[in-house]
PAMARVO-691572 format. One record per residue: residue in three letters; x, y, z of N, C-alpha, C in turn; residue number from 1; chain. Coordinates in nm, 2 decimals. Each point is the difference from the previous one (the first is absolute). Layout:
BEGIN
residu:ALA&nX:X&nY:Y&nZ:Z&caX:X&caY:Y&caZ:Z&cX:X&cY:Y&cZ:Z&num:NUM&chaine:A $
...
This chain:
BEGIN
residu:UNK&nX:-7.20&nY:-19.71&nZ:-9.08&caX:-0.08&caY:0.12&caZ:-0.02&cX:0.04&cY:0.06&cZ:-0.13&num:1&chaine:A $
residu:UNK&nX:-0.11&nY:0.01&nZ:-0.09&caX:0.05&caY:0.12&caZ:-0.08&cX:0.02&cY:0.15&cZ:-0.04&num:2&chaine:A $
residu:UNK&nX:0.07&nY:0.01&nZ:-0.09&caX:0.10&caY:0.13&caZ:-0.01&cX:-0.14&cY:0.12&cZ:0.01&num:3&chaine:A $
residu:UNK&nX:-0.03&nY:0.12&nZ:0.10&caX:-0.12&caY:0.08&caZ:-0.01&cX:0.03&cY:0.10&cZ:-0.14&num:4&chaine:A $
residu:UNK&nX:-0.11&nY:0.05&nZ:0.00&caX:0.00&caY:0.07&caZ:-0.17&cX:-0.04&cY:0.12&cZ:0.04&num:5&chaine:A $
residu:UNK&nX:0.04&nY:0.06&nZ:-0.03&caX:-0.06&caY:0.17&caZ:0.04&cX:-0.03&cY:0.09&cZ:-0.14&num:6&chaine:A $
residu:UNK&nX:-0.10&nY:0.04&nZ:0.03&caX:-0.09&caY:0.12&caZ:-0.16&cX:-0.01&cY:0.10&cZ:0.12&num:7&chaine:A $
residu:UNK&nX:0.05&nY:0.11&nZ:-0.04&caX:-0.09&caY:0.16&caZ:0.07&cX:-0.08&cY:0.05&cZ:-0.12&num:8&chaine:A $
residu:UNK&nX:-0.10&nY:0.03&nZ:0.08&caX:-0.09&caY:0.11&caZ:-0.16&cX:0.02&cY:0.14&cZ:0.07&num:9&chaine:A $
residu:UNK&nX:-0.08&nY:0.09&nZ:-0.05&caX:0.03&caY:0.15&caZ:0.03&cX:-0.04&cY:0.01&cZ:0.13&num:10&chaine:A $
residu:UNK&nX:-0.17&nY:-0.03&nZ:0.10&caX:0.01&caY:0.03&caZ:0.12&cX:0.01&cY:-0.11&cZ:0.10&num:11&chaine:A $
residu:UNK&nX:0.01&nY:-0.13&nZ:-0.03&caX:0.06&caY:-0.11&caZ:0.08&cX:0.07&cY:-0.12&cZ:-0.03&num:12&chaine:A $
residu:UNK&nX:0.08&nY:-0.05&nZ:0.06&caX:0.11&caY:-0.10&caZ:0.00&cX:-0.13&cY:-0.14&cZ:-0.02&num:13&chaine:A $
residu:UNK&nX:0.05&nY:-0.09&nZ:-0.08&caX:-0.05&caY:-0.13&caZ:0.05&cX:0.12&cY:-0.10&cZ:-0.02&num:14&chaine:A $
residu:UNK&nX:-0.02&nY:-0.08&nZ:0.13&caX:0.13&caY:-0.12&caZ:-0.03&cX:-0.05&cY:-0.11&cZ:-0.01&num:15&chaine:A $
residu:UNK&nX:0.02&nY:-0.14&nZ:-0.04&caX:-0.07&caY:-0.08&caZ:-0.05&cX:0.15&cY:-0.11&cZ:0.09&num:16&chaine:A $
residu:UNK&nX:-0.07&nY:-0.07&nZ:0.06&caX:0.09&caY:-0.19&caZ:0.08&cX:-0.08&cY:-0.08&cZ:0.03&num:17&chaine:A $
residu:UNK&nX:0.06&nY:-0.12&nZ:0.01&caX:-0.08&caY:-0.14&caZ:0.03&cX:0.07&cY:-0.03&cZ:0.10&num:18&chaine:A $
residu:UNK&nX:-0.07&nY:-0.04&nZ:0.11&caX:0.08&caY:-0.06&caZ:0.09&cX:-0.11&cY:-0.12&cZ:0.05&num:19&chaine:A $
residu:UNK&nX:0.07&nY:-0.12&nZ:0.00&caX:-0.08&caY:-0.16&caZ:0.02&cX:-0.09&cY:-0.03&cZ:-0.07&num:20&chaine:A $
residu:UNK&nX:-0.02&nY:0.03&nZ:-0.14&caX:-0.07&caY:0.00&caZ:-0.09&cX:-0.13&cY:0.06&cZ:-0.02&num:21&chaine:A $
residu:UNK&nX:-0.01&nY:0.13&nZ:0.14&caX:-0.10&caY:0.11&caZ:-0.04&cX:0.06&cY:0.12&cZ:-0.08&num:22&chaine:A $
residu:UNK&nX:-0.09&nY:0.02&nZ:-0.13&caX:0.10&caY:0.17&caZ:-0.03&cX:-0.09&cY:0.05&cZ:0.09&num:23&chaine:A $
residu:UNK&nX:0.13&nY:0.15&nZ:-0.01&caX:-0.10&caY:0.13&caZ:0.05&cX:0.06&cY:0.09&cZ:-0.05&num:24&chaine:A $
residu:UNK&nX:-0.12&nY:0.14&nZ:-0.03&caX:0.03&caY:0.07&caZ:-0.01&cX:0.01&cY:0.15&cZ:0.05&num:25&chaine:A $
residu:UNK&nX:0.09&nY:0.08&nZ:0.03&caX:0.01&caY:0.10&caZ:0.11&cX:-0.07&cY:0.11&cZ:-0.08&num:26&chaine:A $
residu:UNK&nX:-0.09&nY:0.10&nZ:0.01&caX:0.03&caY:0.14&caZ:-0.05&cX:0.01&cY:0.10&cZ:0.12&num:27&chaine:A $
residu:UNK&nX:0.07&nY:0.08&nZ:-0.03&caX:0.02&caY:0.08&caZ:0.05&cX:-0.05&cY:0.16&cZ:-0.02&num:28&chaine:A $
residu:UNK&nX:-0.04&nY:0.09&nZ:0.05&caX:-0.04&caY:0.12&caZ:0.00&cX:0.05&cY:0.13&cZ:0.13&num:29&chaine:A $
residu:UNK&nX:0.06&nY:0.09&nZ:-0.06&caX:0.07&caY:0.09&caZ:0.12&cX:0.06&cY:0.10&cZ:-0.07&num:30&chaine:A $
residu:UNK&nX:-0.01&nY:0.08&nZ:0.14&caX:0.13&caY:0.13&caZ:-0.04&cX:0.07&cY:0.02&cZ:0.01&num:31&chaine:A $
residu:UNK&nX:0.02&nY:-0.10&nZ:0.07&caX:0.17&caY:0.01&caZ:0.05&cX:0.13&cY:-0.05&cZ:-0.10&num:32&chaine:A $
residu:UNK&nX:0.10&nY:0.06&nZ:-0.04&caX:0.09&caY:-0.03&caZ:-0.12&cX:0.11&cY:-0.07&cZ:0.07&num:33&chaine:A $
residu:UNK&nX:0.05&nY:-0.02&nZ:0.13&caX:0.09&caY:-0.03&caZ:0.09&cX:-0.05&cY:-0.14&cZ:0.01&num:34&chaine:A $
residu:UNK&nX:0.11&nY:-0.10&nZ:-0.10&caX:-0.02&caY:-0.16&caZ:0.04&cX:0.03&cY:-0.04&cZ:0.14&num:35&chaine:A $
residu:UNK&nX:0.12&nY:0.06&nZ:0.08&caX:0.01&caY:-0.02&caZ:0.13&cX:-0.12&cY:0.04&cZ:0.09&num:36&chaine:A $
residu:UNK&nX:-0.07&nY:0.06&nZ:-0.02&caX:-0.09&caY:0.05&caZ:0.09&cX:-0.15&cY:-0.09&cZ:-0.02&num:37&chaine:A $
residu:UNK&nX:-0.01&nY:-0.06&nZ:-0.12&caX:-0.09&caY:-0.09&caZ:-0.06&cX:0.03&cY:-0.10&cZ:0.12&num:38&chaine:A $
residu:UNK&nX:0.13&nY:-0.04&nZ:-0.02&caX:0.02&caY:-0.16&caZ:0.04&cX:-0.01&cY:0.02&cZ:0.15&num:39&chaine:A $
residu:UNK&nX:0.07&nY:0.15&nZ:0.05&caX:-0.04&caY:-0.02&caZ:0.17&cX:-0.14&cY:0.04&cZ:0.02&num:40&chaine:A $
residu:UNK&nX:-0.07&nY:0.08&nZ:-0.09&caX:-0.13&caY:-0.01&caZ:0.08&cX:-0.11&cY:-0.15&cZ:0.00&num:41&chaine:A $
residu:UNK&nX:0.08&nY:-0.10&nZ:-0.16&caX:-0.10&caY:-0.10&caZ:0.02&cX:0.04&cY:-0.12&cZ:0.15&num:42&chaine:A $
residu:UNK&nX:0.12&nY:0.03&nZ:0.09&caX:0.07&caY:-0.05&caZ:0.08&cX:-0.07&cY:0.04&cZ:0.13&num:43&chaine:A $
residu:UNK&nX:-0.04&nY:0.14&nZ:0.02&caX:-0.03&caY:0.05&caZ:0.13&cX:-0.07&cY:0.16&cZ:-0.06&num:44&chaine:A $
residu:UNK&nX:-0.10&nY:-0.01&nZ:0.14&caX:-0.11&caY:0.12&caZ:0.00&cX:-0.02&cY:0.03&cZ:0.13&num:45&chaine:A $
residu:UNK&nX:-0.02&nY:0.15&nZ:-0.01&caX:0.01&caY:0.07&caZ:0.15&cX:-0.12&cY:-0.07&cZ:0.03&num:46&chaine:A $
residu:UNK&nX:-0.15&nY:0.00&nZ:-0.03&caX:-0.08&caY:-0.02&caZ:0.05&cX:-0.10&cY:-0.07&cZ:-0.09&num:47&chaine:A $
residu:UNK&nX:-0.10&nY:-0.07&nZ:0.03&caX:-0.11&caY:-0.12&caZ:-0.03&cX:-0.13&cY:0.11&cZ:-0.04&num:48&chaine:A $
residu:UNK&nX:-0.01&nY:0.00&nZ:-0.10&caX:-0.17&caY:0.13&caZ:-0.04&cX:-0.08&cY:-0.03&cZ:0.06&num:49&chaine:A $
residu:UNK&nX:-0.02&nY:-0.15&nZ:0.01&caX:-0.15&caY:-0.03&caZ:0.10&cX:0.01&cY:0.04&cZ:0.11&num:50&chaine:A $
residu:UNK&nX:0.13&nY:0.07&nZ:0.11&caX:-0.03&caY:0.05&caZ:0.12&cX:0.01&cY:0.13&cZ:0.01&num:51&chaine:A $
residu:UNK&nX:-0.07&nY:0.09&nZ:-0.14&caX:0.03&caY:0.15&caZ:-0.05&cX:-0.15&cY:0.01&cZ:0.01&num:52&chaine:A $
residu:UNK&nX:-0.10&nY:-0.13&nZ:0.01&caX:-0.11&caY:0.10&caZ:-0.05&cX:-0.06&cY:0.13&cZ:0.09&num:53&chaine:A $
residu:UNK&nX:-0.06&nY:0.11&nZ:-0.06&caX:-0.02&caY:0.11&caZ:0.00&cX:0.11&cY:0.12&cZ:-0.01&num:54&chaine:A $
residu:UNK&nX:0.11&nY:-0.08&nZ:-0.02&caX:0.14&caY:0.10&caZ:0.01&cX:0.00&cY:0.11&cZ:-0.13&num:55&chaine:A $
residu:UNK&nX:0.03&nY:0.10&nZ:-0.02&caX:0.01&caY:0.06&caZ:-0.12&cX:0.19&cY:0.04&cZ:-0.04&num:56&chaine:A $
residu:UNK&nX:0.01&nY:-0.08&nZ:-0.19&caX:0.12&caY:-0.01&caZ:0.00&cX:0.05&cY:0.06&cZ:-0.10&num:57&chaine:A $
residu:UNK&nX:0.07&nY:0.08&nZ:-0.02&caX:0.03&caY:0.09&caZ:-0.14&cX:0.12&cY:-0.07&cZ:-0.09&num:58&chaine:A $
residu:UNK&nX:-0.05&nY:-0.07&nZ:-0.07&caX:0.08&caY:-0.14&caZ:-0.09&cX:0.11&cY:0.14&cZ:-0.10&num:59&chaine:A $
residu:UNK&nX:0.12&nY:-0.07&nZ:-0.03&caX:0.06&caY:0.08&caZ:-0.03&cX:0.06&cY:-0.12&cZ:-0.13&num:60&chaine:A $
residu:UNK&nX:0.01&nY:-0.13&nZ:0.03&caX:0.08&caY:-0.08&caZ:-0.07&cX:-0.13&cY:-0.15&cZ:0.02&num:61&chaine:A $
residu:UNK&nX:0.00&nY:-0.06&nZ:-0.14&caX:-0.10&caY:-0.14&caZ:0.06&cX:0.14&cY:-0.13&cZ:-0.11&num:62&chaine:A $
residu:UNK&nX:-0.04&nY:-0.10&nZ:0.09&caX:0.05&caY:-0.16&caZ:-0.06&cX:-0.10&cY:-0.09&cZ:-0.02&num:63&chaine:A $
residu:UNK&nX:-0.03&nY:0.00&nZ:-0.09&caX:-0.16&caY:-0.15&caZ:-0.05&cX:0.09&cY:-0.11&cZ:-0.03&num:64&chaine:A $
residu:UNK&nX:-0.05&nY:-0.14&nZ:0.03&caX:0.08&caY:-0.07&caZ:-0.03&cX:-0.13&cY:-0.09&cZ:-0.04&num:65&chaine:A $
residu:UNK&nX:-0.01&nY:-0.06&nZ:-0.13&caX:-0.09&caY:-0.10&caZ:0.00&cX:0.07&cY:-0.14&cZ:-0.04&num:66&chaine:A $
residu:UNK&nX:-0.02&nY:-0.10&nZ:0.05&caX:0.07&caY:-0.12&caZ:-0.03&cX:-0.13&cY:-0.08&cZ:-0.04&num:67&chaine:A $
residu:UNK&nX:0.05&nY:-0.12&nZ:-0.13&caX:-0.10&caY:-0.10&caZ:-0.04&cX:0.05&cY:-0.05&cZ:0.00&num:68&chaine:A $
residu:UNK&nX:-0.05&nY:-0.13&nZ:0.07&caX:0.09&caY:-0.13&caZ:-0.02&cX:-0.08&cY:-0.11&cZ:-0.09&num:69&chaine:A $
residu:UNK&nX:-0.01&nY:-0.05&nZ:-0.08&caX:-0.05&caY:-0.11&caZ:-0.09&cX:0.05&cY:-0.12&cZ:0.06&num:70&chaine:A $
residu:UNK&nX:-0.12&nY:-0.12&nZ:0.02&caX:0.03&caY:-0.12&caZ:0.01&cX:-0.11&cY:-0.09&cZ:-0.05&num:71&chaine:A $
residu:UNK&nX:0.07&nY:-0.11&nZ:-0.10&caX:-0.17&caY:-0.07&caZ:-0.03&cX:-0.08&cY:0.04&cZ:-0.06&num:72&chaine:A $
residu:UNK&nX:0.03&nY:0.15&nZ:-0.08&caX:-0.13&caY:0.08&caZ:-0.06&cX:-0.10&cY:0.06&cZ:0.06&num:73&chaine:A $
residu:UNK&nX:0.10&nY:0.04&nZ:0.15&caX:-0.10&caY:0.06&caZ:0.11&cX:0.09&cY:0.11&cZ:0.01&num:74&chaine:A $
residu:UNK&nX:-0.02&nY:0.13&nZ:0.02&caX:0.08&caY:0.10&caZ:0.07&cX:-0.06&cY:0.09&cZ:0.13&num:75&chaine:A $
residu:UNK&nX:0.07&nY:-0.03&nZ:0.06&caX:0.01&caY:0.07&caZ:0.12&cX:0.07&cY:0.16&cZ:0.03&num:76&chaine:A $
residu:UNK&nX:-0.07&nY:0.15&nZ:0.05&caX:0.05&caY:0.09&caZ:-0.01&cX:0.02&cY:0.04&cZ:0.15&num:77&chaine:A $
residu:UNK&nX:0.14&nY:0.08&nZ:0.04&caX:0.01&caY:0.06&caZ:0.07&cX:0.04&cY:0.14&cZ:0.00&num:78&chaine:A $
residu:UNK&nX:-0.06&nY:0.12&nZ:0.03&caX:0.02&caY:0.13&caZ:0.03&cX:0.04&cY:0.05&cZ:0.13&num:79&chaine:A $
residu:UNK&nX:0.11&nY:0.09&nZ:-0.02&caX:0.07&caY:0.06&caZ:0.11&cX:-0.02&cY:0.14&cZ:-0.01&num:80&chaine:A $
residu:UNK&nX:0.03&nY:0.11&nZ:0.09&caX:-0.02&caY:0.10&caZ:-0.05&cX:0.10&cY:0.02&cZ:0.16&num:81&chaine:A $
residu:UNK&nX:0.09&nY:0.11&nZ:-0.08&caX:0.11&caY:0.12&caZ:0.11&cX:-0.05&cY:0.13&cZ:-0.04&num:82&chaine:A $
residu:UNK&nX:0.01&nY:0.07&nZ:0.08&caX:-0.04&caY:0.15&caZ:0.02&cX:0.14&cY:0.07&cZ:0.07&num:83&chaine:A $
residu:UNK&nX:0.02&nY:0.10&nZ:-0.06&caX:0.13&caY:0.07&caZ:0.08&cX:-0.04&cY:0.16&cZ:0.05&num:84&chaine:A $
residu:UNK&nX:-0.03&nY:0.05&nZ:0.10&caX:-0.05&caY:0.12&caZ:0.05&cX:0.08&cY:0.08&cZ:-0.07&num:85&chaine:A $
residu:UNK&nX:-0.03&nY:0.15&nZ:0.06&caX:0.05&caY:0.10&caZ:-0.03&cX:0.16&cY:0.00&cZ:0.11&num:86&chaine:A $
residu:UNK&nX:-0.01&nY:-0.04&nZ:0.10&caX:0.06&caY:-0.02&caZ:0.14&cX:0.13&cY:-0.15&cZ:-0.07&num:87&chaine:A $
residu:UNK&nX:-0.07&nY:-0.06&nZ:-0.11&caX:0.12&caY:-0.10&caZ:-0.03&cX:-0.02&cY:-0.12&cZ:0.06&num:88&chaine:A $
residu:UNK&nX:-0.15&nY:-0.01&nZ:0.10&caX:-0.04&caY:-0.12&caZ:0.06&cX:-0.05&cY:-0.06&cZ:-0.16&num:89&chaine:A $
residu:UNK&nX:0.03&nY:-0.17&nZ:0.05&caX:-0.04&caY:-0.05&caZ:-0.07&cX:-0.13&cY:-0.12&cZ:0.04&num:90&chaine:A $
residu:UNK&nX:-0.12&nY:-0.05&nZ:-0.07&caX:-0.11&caY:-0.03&caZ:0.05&cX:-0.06&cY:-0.13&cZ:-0.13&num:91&chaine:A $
residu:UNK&nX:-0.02&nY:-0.10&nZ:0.08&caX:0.01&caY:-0.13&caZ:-0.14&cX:-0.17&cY:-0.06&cZ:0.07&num:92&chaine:A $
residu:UNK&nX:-0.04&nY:-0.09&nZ:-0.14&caX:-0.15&caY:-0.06&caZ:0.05&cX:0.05&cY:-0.09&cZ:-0.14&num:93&chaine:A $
residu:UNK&nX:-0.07&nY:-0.12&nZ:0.05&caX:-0.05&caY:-0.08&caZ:-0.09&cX:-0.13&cY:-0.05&cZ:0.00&num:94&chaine:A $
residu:UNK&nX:-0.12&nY:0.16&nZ:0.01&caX:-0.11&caY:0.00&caZ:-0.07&cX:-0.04&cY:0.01&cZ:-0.14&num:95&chaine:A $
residu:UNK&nX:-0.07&nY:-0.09&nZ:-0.06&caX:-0.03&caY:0.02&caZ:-0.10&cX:-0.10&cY:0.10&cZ:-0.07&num:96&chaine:A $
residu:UNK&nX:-0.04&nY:0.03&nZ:0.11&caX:-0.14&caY:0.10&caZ:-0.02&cX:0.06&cY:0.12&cZ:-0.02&num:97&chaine:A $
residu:UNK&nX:0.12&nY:0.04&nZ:0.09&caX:0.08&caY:0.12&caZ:0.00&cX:0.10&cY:0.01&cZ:-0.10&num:98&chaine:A $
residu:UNK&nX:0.09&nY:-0.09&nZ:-0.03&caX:0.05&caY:-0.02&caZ:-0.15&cX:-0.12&cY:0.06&cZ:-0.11&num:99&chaine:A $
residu:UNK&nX:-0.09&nY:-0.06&nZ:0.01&caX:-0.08&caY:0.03&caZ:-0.11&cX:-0.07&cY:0.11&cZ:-0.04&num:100&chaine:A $
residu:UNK&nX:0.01&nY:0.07&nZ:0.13&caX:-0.06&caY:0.15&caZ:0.00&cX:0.15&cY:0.06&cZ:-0.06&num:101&chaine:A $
residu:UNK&nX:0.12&nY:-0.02&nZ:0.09&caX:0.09&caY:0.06&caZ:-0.04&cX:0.03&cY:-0.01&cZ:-0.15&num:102&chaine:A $
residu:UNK&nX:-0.02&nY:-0.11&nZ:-0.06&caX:0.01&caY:-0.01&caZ:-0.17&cX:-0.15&cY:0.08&cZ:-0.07&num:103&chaine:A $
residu:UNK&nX:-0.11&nY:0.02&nZ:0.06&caX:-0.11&caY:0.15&caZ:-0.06&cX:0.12&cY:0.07&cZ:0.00&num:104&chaine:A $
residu:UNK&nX:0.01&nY:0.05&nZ:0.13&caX:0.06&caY:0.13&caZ:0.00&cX:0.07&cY:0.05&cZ:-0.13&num:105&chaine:A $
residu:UNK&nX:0.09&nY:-0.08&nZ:0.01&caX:0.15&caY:-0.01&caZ:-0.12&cX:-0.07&cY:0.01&cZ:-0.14&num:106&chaine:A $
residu:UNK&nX:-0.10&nY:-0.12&nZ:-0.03&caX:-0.04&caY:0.04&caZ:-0.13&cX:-0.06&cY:0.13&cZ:-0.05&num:107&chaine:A $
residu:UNK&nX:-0.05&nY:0.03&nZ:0.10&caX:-0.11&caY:0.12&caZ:-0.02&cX:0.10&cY:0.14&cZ:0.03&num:108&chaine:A $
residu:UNK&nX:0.10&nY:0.00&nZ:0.10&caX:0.11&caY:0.11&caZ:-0.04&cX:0.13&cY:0.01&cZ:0.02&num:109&chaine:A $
residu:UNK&nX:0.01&nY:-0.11&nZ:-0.03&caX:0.13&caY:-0.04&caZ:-0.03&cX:0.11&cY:-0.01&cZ:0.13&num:110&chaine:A $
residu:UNK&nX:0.08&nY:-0.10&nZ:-0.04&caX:0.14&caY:-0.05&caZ:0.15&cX:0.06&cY:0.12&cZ:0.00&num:111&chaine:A $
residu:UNK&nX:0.02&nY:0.09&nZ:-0.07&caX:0.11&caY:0.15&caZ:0.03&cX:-0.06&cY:0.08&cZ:0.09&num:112&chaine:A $
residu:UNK&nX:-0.14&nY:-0.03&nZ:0.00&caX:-0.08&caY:0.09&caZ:0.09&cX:-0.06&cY:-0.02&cZ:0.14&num:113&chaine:A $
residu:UNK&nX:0.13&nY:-0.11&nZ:0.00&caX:-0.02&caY:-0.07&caZ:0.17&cX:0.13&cY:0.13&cZ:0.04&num:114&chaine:A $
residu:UNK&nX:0.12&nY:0.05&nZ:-0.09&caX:0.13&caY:0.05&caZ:0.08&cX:-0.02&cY:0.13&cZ:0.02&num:115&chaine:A $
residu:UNK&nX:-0.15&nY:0.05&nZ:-0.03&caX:-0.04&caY:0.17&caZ:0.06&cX:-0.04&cY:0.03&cZ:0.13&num:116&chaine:A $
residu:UNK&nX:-0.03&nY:-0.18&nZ:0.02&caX:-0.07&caY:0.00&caZ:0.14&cX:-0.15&cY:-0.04&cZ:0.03&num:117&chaine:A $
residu:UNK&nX:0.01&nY:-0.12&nZ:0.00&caX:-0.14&caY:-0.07&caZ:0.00&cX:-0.10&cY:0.00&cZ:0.14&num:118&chaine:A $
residu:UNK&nX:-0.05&nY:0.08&nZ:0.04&caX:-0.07&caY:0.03&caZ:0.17&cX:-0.12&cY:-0.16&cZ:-0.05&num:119&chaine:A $
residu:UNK&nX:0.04&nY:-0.11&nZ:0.10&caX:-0.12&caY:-0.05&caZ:0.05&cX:-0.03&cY:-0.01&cZ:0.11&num:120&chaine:A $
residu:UNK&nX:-0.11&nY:-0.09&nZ:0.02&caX:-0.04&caY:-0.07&caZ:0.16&cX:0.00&cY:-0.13&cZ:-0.02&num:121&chaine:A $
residu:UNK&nX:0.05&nY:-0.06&nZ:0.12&caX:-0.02&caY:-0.16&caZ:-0.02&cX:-0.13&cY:-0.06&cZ:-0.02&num:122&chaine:A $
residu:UNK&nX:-0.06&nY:-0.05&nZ:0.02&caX:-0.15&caY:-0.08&caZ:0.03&cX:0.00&cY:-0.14&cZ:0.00&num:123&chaine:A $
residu:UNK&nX:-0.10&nY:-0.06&nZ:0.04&caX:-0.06&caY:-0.10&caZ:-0.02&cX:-0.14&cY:0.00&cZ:-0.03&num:124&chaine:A $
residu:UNK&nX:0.02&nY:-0.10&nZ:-0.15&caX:-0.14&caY:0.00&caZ:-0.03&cX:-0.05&cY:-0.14&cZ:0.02&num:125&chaine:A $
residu:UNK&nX:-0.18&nY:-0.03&nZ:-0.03&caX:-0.05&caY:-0.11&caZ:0.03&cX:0.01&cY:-0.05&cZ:-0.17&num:126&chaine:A $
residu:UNK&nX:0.02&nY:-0.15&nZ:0.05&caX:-0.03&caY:-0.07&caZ:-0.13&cX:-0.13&cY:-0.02&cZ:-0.01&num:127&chaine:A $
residu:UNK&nX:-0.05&nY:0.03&nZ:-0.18&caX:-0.16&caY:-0.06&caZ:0.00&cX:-0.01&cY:-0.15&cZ:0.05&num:128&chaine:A $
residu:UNK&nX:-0.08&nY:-0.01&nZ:0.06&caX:-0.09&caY:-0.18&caZ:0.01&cX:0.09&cY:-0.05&cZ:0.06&num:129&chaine:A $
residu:UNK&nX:0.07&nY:0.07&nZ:0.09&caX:0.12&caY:-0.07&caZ:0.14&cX:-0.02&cY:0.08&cZ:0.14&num:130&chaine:A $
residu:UNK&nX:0.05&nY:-0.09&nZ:0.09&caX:0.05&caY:0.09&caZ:0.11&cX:0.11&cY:0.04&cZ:0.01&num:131&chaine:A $
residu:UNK&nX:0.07&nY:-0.02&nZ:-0.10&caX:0.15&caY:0.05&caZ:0.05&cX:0.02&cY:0.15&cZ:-0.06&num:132&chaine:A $
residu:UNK&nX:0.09&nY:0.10&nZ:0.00&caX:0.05&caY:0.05&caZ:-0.02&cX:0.16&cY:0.01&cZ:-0.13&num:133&chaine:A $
residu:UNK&nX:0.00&nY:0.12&nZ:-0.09&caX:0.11&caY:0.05&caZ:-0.04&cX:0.09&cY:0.11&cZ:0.02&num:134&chaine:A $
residu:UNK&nX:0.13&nY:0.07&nZ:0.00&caX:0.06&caY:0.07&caZ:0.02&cX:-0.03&cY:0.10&cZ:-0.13&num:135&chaine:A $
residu:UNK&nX:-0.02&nY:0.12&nZ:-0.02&caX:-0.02&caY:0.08&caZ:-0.06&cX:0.02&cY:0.14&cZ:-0.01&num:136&chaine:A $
residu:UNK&nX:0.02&nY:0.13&nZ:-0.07&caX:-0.01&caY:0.11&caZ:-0.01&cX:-0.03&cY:0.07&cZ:-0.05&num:137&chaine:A $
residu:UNK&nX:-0.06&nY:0.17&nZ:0.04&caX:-0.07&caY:0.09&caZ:-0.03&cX:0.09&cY:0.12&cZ:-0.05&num:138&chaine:A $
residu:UNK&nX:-0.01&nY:0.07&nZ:-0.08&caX:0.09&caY:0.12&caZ:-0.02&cX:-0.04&cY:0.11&cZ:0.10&num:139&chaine:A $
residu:UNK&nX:0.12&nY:0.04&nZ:0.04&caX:-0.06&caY:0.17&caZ:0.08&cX:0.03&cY:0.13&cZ:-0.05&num:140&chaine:A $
């Protein structure tokens, strides 16, 4: 395995490893400044978002995790997203739909303005031109 490489820029970490001859690359996005609490929340979470829908949750701290893995000239992404209440529960999905809303959010007013207290609702929305379903939310 090779030696991982780590760049921080000002609002997220990215780490950069190869392992079995896929790279990947991690970024990271959060409020939380406590590397211990990074590494135990990406270990264990009080609860699964998908069994929150309609719950209302006043986000206090969030962890984005986006990973790309490159193989072949193909890459593959995965999104994670932790949520930490007001209460200190913590609440993880790896929807991409909700990741993605949660990165609007951030662009438009920024990751500092998750630690005043972010009131959402869980949801689920329909995908166009599917029957399935994504995890999602609404501001309150």
């Amino acid at each position: 395995m090779e030696e991982n490489k780590e760049l921080i820029s000002s609002d997220n970490k990215v780490v950069n490893f190869k392992i079995d001859g896929e790279q990947s690359t991690q970024t990271i996005h959060t409020t939380i400044n406590d590397p211990k609490m990074i590494f135990n929340l990406d270990n264990k979470c009080d609860y699964k978002l998908n069994d929150c829908k309609g719950q209302m949750i006043r986000v206090k701290d969030v962890l984005i995790k986006i990973i790309e893995t490159k193989k072949d000239e193909e890459s593959e992404f995965k999104k994670i997203t932790i949520l930490i209440d007001d209460q200190n529960k913590s609440y993880v999905t790896a929807s991409k739909m909700f990741t993605n809303e949660l990165l609007r959010y951030i662009n438009m007013f920024g990751i500092e303005s998750i630690r005043n207290g972010l009131e959402i609702k869980i949801i689920e929305r329909s995908v166009k031109d599917s029957s399935n379903k994504a995890l999602g939310f609404e501001l309150v």
